[in-house]
C-alpha positions as CSV (number, residue, x, y, z in Angstrom):
1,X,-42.2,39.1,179.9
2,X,-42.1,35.8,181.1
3,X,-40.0,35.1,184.3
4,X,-37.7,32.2,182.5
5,X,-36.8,34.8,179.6
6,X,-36.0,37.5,181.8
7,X,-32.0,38.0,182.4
8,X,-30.6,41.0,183.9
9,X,-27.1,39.3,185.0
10,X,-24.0,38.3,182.4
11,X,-20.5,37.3,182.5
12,X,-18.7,37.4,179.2
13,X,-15.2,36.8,178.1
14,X,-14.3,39.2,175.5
15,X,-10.9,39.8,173.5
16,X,-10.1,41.9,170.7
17,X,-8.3,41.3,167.2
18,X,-4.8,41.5,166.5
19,X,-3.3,43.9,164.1
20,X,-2.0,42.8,160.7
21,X,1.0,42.8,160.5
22,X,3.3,45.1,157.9
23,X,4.9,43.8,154.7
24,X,8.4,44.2,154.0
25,X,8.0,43.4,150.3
26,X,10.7,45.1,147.7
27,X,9.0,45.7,144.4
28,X,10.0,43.7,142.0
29,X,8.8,43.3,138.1
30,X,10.1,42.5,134.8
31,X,11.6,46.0,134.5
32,X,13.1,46.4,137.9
33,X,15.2,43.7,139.4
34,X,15.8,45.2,142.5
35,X,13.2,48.2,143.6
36,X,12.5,49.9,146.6
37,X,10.5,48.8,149.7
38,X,6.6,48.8,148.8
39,X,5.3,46.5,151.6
40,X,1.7,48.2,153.4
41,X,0.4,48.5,156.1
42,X,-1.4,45.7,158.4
43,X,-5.2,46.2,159.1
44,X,-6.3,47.0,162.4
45,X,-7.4,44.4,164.5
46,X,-11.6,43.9,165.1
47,X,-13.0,46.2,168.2
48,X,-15.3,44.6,171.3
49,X,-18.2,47.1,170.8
50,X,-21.5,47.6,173.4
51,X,-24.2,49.1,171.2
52,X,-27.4,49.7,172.9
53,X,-30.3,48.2,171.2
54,X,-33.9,49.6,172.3
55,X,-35.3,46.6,170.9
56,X,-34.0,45.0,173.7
57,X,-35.6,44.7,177.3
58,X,-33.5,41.3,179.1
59,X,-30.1,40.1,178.5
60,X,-31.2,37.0,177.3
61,X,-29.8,36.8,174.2
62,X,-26.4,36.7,175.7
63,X,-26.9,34.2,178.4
64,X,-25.3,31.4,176.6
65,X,-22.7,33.2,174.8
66,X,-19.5,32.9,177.1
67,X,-17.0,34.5,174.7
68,X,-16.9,37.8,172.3
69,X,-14.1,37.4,170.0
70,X,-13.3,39.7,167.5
71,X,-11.5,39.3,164.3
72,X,-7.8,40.0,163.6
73,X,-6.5,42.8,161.3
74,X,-4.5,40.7,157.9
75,X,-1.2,41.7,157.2
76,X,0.0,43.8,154.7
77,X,1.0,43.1,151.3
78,X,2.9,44.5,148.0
79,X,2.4,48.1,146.4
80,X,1.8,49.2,149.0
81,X,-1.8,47.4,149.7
82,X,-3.0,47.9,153.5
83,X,-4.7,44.8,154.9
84,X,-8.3,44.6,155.5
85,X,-9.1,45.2,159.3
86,X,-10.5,42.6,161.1
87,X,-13.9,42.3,161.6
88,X,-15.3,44.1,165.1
89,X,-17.5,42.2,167.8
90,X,-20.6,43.6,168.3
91,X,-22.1,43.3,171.6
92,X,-26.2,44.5,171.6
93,X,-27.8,45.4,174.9
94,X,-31.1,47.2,176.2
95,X,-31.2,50.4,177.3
96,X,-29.8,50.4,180.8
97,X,-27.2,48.1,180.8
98,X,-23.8,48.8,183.0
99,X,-20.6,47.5,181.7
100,X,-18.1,46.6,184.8
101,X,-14.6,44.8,184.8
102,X,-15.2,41.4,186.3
103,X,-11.9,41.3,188.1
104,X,-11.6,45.2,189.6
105,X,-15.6,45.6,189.9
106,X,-15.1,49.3,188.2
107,X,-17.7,50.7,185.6
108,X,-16.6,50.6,182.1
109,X,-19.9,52.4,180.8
110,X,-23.9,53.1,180.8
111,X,-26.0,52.7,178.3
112,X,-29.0,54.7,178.6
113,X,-29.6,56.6,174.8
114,X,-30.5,54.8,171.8
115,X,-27.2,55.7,170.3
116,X,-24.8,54.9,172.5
117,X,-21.7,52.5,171.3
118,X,-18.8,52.4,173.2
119,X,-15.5,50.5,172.6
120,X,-15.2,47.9,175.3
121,X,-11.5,46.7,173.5
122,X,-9.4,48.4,171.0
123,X,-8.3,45.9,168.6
124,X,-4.4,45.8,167.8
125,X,-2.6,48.1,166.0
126,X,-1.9,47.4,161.9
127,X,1.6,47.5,161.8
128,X,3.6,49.8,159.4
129,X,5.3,48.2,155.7
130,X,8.8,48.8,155.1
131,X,8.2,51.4,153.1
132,X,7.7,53.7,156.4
133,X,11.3,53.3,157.2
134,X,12.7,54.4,154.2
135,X,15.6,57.0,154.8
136,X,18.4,58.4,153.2
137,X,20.7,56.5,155.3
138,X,18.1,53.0,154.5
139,X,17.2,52.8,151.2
140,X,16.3,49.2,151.2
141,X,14.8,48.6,154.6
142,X,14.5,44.8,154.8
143,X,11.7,44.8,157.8
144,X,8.7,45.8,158.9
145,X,6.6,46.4,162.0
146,X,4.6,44.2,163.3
147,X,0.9,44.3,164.4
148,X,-0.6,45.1,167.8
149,X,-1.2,42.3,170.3
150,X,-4.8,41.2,171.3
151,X,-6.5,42.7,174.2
152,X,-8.7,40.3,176.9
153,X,-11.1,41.4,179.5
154,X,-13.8,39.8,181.7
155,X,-17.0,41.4,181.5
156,X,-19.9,41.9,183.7
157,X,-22.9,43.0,181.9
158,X,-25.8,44.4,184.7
159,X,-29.0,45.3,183.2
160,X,-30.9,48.7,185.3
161,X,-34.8,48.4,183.8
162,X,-35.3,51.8,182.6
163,X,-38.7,53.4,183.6
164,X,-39.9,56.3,183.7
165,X,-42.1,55.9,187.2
166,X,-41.0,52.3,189.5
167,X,-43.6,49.9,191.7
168,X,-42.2,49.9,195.1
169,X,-43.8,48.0,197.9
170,X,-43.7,45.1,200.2
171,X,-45.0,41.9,198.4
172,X,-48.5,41.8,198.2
173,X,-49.1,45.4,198.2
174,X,-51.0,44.9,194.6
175,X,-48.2,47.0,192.6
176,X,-49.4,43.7,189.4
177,X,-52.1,44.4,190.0
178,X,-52.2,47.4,189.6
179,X,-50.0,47.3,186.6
180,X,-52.1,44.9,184.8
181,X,-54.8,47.4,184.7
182,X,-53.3,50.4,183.7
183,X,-51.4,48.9,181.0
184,X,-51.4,45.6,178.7
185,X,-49.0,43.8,181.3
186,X,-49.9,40.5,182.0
187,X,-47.8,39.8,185.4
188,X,-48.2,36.9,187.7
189,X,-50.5,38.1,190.1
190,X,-51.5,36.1,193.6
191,X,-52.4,36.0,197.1
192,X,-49.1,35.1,198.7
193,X,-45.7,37.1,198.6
194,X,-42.8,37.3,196.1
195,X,-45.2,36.4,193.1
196,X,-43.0,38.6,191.0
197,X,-39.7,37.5,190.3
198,X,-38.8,39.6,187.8
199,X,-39.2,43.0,187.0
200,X,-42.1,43.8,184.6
201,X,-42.5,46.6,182.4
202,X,-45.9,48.0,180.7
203,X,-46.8,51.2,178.6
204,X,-49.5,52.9,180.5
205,X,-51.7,55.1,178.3
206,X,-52.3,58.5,179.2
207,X,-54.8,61.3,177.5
208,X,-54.4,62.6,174.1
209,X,-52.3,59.3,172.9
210,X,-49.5,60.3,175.4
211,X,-47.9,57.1,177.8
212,X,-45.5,56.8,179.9
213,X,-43.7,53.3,181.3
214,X,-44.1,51.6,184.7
215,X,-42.0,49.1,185.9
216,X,-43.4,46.2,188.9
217,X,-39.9,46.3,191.1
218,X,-40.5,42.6,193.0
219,X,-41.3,42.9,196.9
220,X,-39.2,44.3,198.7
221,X,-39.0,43.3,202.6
222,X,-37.0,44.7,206.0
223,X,-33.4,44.2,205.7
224,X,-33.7,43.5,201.8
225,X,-30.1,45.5,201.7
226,X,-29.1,42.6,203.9
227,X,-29.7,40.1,201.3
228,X,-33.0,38.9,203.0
229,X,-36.2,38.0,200.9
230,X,-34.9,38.1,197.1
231,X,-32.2,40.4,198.8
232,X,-30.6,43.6,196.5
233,X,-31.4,41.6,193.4
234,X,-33.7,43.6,192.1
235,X,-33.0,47.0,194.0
236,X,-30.3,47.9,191.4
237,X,-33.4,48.2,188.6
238,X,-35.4,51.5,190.8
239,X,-31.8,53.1,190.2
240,X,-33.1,54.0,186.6
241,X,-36.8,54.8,187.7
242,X,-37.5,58.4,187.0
243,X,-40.2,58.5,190.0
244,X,-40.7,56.1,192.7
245,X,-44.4,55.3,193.6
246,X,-44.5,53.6,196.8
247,X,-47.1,51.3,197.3
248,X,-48.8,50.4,200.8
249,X,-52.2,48.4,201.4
250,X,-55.4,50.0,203.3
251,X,-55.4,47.3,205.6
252,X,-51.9,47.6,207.0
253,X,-51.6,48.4,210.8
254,X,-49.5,51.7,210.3
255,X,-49.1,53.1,206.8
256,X,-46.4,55.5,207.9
257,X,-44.4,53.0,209.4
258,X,-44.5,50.5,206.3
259,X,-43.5,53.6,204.2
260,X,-40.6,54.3,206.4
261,X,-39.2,50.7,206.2
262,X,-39.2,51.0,202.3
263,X,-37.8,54.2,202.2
264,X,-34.9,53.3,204.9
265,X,-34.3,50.1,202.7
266,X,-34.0,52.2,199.5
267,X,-31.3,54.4,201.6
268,X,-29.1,51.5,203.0
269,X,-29.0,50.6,199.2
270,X,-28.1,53.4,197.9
271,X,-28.7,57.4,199.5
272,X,-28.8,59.0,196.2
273,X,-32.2,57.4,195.8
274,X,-33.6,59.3,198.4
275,X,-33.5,61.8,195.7
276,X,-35.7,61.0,193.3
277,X,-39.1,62.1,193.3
278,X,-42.3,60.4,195.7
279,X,-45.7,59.5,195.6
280,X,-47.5,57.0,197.8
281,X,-50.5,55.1,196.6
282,X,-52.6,53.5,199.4
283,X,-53.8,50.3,197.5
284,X,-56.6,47.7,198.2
285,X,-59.0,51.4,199.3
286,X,-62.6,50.2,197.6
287,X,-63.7,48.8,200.7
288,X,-62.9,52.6,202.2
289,X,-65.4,55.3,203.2
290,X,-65.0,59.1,202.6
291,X,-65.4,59.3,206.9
292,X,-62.4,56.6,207.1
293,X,-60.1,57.7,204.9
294,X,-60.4,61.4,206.5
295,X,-59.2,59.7,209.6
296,X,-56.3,57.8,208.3
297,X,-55.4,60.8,206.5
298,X,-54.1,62.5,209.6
299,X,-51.8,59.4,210.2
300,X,-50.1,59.5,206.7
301,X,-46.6,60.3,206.1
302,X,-46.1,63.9,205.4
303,X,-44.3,65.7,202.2
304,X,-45.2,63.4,199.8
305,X,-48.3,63.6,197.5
306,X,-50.8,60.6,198.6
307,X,-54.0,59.0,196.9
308,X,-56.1,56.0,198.2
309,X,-56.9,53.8,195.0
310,X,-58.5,50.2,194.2
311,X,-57.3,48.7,191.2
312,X,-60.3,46.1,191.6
313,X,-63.2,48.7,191.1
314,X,-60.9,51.3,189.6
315,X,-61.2,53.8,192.3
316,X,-58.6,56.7,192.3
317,X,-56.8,55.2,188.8
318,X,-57.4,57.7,186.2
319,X,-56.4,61.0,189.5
320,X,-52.8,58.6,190.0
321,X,-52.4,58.9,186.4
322,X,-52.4,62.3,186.6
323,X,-50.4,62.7,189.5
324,X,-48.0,61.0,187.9
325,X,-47.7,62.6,184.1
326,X,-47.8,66.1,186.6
327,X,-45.1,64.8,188.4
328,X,-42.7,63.0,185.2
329,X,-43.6,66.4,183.0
């Protein structure tokens, strides 16, 4: 996914359609001169609707598009003929996406299954012919109601990668890296931090044809929460991560303390990430022998399954795959 083509941040202006309005025809034809009310109803005015797309993975397409207008309900006519209802906005989005009022900052919806479709703005109400308000007191009822006003609402649309295990690590750690061998992901991958700007995703393939998805979260540095570094940009997309595995070179001075600093960052963020599940990958390990990585064993953090890997030479790849699929499943 290339960096210029990824968007995970939209402001749209949306409004819904008016409702027809009714008709307060009386019938007339060359038998009767003066008939009885016959006017219908008005259509309902066009819906703003989210519909999650899974063809989707950025918000992209929407980046340009400013304002969702949907289409007003026509009014009613004679014998009784309802209006058509106007024609509803449609609003595609990847899985992931979080709907939130621009102006209050509340959440109007999640989409997360492949079926979800949720009304962001009922459109306006058709309004009722003159033949509803026929009584015995009204025979003739010379009126008719008319159609439900427009609705308007600023929208912020937030996209939340979905994943089903999320990169997390200071920059450099080789989380690309490693993601460029385990799957067909081509990230940008170099010697010097924030290389990754964007989340990327890839489909890692596992034994008998199974896969799973792994998502590069960009670096993440001390006091990221802060808004320091590329700040809590990118901390909203390990929210939809089912498992986190954090990522910390060989060479670093103290592992445990490095993992620490992640994990506290995660917390400030947000605690209920503290609940997902763990693993910790020491990266950059193929320069490692058996002797030292006994040693630096006994310095590690504790309660959380570790492995020492080199996505260079391939050493400990194909045990963190299964430590993952044994954790996901």
């Amino acid at each position: 996914m290339a960096e210029s083509n990824f968007v995970d941040y939209v402001k749209i202006f949306t409004r819904s359609g008016a409702g027809g309005n009714g008709s307060a025809h009386l019938r007339r034809d060359k038998i009767t001169a003066k008939g009885g009310p016959d006017g219908g109803d008005g259509g309902r005015g066009g819906h703003v609707i989210l519909r999650a797309n899974p063809q989707l993975w950025t918000l992209i397409h929407l980046k340009y598009q400013r304002h969702v207008f949907a289409k007003d309900g026509e009014n009613g006519s004679q014998s009784r003929s309802t209006g058509a209802n106007g024609e509803d906005a449609i609003i595609e989005v990847p899985l992931g996406t979080v709907a939130k009022d621009a102006d209050t900052g509340e959440i109007i919806t999640e989409i997360t299954e492949e079926n979800d479709e949720v009304i962001l703005l009922n459109g306006g109400r058709g309004g009722q012919g003159n033949w509803h308000f026929k009584s015995a007191t009204m025979q003739t009822p010379r009126f008719a109601q008319t159609g439900g006003e427009r609705k308007e609402r600023t929208v912020i649309l937030e996209l939340k990668v979905l994943a089903d295990i999320g990169l997390v690590g200071f920059p450099s750690a080789g989380k690309s890296t490693l993601l460029s061998v385990v799957s067909a992901a081509k990230p940008k991958i170099a010697a010097y931090p924030f290389t990754t700007l964007v989340p990327n995703l890839g489909i890692v393939t596992y034994r008998d044809n199974l896969s799973f998805v792994m998502a590069d979260i960009p670096g993440i540095i001390e006091d990221a929460h802060l808004g320091k570094g590329l700040g809590i940009r990118f901390l909203r997309h390990i929210e939809r991560n089912a498992t986190l595995l954090f990522m910390v070179p060989a060479d670093t001075k103290d592992i445990k303390k490095e993992y620490e600093i992640l994990l506290n960052e995660l917390k400030q963020y947000n605690p209920e990430l503290l609940d997902k599940k763990r693993l910790l990958a020491i990266s950059k390990s193929d320069l490692l022998d058996d002797e030292l990585i006994a040693e630096m064993k006994q310095e590690l953090p504790e309660n959380i399954p570790t492995i020492f890997i080199s996505s260079v030479s391939g050493k400990g790849i194909t045990e963190l795959k299964d430590m993952i699929w044994k954790t996901l499943n």
